[in-house]
PAPADO-555883 format. One record per atom (N, C-alpha, C): residue in one letter; residue number from 1; x, y, z; atom name. Coordinates in pm, 1 decimal, padded with zeros to 6 digits, always signed. Example, Ala and Ser with C-alpha at 12.3 -4.5 7.8 and 13.67 -1.06 7.14 Angstrom:
BEGIN
REC   residuo   num          X          Y          Z   atomo
REC         A     1   +01319.0   -00569.0   +00780.0       N
REC         A     1   +01230.0   -00450.0   +00780.0      CA
REC         A     1   +01320.0   -00330.0   +00780.0       C
REC         S     2   +01285.0   -00225.0   +00708.0       N
REC         S     2   +01367.0   -00106.0   +00714.0      CA
REC         S     2   +01290.0   +00003.0   +00787.0       C
//
This chain:
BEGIN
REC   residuo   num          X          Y          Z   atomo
REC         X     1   -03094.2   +01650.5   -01358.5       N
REC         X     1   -02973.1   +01712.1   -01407.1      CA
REC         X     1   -02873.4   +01729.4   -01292.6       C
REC         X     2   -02935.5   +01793.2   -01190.7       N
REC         X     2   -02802.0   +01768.3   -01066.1      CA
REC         X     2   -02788.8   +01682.5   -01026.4       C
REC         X     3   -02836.9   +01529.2   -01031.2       N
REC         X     3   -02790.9   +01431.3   -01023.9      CA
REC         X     3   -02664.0   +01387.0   -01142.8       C
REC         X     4   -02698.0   +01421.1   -01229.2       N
REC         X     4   -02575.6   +01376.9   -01297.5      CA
REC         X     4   -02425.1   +01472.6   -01338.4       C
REC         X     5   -02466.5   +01570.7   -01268.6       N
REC         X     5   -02337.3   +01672.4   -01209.8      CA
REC         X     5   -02275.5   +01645.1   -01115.1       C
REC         X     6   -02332.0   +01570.8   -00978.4       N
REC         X     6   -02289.5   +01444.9   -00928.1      CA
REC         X     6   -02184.8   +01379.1   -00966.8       C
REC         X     7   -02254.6   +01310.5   -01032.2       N
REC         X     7   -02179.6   +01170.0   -01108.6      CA
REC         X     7   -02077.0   +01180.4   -01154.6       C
REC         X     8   -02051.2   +01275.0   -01274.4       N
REC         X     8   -01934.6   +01359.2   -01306.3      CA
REC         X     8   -01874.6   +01415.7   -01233.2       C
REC         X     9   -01903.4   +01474.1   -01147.4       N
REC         X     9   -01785.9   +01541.4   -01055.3      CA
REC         X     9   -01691.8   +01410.1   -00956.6       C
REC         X    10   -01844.8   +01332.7   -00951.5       N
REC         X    10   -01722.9   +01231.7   -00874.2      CA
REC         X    10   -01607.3   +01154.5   -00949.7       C
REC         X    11   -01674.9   +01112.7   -01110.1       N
REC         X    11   -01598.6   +01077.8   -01181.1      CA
REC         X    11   -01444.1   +01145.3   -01170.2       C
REC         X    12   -01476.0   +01283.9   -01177.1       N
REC         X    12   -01353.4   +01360.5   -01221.5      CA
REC         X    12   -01258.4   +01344.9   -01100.5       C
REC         X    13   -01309.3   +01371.9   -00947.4       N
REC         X    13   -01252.4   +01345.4   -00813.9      CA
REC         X    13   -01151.7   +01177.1   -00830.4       C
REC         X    14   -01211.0   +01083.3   -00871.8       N
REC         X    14   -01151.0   +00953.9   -00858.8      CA
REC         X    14   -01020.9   +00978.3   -00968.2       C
REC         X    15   -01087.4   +01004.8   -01085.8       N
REC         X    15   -00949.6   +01004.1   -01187.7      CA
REC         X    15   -00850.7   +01088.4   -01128.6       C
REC         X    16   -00865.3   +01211.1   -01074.1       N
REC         X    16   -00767.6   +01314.3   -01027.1      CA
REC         X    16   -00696.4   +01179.8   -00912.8       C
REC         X    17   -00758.7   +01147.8   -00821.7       N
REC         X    17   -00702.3   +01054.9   -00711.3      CA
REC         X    17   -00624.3   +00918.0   -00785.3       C
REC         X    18   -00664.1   +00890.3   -00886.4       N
REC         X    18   -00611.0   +00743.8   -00908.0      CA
REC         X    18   -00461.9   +00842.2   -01013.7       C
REC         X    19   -00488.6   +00962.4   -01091.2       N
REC         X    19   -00343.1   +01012.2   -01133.5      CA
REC         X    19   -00230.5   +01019.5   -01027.7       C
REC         X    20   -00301.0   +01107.5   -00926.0       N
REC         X    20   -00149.3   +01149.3   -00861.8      CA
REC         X    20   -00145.7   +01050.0   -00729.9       C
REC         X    21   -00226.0   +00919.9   -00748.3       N
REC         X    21   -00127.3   +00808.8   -00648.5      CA
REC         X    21   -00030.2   +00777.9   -00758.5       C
REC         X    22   -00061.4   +00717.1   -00887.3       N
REC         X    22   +00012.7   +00663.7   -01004.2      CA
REC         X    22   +00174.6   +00750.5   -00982.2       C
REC         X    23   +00189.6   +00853.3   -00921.5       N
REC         X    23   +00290.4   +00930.9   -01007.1      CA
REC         X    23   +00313.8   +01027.3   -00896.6       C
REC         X    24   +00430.1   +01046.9   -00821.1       N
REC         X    24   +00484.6   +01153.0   -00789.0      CA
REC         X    24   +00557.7   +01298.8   -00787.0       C
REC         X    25   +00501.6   +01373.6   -00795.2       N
REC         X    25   +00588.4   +01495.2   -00828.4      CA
REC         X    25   +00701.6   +01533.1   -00737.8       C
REC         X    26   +00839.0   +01539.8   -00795.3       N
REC         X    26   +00935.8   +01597.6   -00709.4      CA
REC         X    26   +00954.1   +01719.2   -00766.1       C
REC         X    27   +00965.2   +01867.5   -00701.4       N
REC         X    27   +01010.0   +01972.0   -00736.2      CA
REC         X    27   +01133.7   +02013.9   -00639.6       C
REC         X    28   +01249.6   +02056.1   -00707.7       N
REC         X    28   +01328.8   +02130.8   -00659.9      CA
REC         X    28   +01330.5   +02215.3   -00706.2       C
REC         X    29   +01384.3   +02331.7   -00598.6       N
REC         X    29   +01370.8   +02481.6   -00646.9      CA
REC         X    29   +01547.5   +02518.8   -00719.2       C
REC         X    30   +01655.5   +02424.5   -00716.2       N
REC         X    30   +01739.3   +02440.1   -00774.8      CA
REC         X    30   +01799.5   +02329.4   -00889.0       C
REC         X    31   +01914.7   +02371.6   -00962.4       N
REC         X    31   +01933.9   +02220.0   -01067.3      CA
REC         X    31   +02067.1   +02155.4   -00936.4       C
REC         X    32   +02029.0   +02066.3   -01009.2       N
REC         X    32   +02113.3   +01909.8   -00913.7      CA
REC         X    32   +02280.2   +01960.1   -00962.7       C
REC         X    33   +02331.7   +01922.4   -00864.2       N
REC         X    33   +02482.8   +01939.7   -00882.8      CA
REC         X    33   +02519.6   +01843.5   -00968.1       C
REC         X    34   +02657.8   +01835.8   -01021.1       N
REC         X    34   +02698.1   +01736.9   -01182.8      CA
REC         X    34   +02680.0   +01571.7   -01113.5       C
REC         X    35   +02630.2   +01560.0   -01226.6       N
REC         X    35   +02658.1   +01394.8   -01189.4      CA
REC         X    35   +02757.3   +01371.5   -01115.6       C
REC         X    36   +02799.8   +01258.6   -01018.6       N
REC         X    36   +02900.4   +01200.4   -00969.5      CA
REC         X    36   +02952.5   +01112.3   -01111.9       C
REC         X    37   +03090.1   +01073.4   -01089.3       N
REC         X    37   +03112.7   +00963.0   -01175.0      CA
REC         X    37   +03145.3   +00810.8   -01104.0       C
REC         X    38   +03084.4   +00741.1   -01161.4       N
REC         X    38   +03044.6   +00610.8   -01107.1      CA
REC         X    38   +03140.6   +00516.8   -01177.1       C
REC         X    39   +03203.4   +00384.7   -01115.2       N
REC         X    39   +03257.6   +00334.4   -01181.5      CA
REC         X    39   +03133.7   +00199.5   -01209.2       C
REC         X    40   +03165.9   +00142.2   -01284.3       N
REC         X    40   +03025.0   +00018.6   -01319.8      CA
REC         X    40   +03073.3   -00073.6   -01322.7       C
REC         X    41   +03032.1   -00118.2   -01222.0       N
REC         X    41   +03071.2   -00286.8   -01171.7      CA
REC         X    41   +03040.6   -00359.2   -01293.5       C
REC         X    42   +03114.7   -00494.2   -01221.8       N
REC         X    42   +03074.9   -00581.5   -01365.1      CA
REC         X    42   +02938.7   -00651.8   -01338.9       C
REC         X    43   +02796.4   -00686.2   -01454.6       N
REC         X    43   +02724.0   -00754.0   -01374.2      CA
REC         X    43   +02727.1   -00886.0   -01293.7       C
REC         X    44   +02617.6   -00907.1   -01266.6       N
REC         X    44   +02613.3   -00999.9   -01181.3      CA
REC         X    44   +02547.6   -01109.9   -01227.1       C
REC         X    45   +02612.0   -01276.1   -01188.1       N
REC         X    45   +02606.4   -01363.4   -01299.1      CA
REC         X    45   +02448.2   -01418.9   -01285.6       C
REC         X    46   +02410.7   -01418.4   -01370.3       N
REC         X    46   +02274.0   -01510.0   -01378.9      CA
REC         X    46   +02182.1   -01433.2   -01508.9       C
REC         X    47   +02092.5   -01371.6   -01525.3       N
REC         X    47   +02000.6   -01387.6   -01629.7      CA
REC         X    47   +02047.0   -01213.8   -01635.9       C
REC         X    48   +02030.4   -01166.6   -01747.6       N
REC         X    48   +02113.2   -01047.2   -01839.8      CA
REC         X    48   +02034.8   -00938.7   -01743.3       C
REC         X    49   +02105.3   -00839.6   -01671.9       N
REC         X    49   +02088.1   -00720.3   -01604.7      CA
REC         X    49   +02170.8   -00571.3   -01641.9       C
REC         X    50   +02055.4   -00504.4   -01646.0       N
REC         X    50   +02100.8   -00342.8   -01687.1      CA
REC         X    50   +02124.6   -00251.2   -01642.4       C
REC         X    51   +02262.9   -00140.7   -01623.3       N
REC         X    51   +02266.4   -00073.6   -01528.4      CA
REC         X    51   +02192.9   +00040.8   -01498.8       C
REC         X    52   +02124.2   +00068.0   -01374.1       N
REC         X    52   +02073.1   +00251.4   -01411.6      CA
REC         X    52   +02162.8   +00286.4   -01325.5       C
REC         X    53   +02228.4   +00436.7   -01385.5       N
REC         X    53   +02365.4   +00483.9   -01328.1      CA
REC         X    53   +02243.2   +00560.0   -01216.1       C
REC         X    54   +02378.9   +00616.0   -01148.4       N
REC         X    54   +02307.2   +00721.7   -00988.2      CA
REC         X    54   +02283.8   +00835.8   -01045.6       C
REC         X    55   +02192.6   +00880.6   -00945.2       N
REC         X    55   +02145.8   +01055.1   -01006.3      CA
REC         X    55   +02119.7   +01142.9   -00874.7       C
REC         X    56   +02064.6   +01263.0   -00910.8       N
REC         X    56   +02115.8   +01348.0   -00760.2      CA
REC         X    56   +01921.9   +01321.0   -00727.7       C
REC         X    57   +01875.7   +01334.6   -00601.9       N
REC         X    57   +01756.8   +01285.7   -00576.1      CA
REC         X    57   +01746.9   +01374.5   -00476.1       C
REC         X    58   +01588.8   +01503.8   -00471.9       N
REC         X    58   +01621.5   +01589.0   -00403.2      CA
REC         X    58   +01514.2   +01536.3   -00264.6       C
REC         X    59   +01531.8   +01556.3   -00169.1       N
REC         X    59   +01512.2   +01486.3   -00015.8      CA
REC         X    59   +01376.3   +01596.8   +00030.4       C
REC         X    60   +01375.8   +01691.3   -00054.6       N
REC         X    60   +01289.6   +01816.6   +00036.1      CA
REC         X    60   +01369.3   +01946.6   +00107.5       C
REC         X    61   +01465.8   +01905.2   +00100.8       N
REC         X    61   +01597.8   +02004.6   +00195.5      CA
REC         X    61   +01761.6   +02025.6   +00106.0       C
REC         X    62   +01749.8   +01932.5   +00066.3       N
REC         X    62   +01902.9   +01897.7   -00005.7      CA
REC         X    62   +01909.1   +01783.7   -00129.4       C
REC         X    63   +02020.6   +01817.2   -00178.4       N
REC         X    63   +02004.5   +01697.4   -00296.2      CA
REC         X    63   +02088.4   +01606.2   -00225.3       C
REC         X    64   +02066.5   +01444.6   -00216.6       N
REC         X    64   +02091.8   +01361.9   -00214.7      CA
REC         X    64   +02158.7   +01243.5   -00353.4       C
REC         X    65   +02275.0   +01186.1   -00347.2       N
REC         X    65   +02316.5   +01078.7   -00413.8      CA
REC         X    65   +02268.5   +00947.7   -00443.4       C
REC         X    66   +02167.2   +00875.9   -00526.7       N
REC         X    66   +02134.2   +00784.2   -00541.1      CA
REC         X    66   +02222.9   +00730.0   -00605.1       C
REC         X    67   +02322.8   +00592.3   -00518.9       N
REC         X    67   +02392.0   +00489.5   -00616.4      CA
REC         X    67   +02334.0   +00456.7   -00737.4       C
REC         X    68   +02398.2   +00411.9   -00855.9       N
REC         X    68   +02345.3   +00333.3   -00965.5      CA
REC         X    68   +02315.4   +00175.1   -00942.2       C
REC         X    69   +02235.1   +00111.4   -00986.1       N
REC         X    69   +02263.2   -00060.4   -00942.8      CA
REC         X    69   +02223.5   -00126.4   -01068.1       C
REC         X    70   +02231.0   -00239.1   -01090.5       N
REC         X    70   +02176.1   -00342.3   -01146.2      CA
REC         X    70   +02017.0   -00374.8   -01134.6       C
REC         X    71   +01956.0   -00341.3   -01287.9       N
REC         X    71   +01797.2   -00417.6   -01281.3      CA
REC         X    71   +01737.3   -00538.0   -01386.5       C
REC         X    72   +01685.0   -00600.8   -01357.4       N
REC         X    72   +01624.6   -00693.7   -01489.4      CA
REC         X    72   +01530.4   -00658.3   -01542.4       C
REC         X    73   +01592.0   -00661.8   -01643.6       N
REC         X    73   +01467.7   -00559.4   -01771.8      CA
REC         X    73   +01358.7   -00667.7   -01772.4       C
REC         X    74   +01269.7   -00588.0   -01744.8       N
REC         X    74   +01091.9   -00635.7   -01817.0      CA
REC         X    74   +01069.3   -00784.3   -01923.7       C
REC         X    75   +01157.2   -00734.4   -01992.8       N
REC         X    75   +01165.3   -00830.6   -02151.4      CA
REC         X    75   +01289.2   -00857.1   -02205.2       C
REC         X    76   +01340.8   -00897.6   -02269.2       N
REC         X    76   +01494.6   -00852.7   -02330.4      CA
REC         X    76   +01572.3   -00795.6   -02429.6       C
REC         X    77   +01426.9   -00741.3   -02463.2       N
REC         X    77   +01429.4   -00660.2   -02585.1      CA
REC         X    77   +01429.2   -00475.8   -02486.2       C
REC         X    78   +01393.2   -00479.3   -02398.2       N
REC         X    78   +01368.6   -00368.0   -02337.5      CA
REC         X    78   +01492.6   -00273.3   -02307.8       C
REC         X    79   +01464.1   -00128.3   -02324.6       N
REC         X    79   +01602.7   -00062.5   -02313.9      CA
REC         X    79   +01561.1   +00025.4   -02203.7       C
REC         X    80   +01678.4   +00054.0   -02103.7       N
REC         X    80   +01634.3   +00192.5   -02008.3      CA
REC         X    80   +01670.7   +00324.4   -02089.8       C
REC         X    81   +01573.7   +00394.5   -02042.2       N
REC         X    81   +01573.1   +00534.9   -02081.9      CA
REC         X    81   +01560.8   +00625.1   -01934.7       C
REC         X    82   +01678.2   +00666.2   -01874.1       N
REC         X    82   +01728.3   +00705.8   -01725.9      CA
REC         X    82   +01637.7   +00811.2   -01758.7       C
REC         X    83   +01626.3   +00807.8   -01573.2       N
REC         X    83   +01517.7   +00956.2   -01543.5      CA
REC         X    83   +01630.4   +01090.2   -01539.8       C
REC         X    84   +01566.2   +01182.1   -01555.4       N
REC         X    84   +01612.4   +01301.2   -01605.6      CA
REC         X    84   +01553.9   +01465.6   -01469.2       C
REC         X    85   +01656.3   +01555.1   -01437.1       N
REC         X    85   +01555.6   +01636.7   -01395.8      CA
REC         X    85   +01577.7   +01766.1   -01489.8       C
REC         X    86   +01421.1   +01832.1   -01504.2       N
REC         X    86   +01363.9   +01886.9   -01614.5      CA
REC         X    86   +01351.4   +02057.4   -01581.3       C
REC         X    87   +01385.4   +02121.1   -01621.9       N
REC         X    87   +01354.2   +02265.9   -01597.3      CA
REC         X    87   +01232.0   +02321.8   -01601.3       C
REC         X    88   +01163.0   +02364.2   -01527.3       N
REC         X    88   +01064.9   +02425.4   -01559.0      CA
REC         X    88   +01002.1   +02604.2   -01571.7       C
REC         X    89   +00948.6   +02627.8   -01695.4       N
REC         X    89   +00933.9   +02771.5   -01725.4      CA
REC         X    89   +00935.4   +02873.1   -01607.9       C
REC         X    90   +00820.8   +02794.4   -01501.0       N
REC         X    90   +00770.3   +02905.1   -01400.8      CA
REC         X    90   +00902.6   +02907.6   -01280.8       C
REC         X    91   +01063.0   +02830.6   -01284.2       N
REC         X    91   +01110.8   +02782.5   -01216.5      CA
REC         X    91   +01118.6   +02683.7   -01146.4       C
REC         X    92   +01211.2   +02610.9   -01138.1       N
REC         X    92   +01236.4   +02488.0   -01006.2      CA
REC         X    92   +01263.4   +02363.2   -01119.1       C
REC         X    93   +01271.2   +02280.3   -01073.9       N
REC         X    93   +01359.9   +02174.9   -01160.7      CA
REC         X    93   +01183.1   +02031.6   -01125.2       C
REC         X    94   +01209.3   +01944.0   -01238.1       N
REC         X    94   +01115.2   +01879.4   -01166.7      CA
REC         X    94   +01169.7   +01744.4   -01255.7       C
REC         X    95   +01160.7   +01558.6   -01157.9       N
REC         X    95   +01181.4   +01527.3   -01148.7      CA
REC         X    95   +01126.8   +01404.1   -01249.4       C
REC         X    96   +01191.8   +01326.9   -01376.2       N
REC         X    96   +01085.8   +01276.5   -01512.9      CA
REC         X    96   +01198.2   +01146.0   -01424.4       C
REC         X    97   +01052.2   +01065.8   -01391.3       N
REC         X    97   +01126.7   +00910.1   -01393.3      CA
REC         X    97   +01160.8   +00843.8   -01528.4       C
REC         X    98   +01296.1   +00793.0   -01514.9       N
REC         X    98   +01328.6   +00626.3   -01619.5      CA
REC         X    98   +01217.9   +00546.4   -01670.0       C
REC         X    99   +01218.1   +00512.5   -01790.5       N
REC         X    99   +01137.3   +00422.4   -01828.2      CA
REC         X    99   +01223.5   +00299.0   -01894.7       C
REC         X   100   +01125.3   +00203.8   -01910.0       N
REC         X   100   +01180.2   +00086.5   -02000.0      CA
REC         X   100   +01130.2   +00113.0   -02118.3       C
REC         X   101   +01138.4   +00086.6   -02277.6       N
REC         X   101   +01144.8   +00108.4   -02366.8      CA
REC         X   101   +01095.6   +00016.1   -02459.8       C
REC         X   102   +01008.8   -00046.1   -02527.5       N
REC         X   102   +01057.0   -00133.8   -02635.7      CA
REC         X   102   +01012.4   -00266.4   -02565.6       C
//
């Protein structure tokens, strides 16, 4: 039996390790100042590209400006769904990456 309390525990150790390489948590302890407004280039010629606009990106110290740019969607059916930062109950803001969609 304590061999296989073992086993399980290591199980549980790897999954915990293989979640939070997958995925970063950003917490800020305040909300991001307003969007900037961006003007949106026109794309760029060759195979169909989507814009993700800029967002405020917090550094550990300060919020920082991430430009918006041009990406090639996955598929071409695929839609972006921009990352967002999220309030949280206990305080501090926390950071939901963009996904592709569809």
């Amino acid at each position: 039996m304590f061999t296989r309390y073992l086993s399980l525990a290591g199980l549980a150790v790897v999954g915990l390790t293989s979640a939070a390489v997958a995925q970063t948590v950003i917490v800020a302890p305040s909300a991001p100042p307003p969007p900037r407004t961006e003007v949106t280039p026109p794309p760029p010629s060759g195979p169909p590209m989507t814009w993700q606009a800029g967002h405020w990106a917090w550094n550990g110290s300060t919020w920082a400006w991430e430009e918006g740019h041009y990406v090639a969607p996955p598929q071409p059916a695929a839609v972006w769904e921009p990352g967002h930062w999220e309030q949280q109950a206990a305080g501090g803001y926390i950071w939901v990456d963009g996904r592709w969609r569809g």
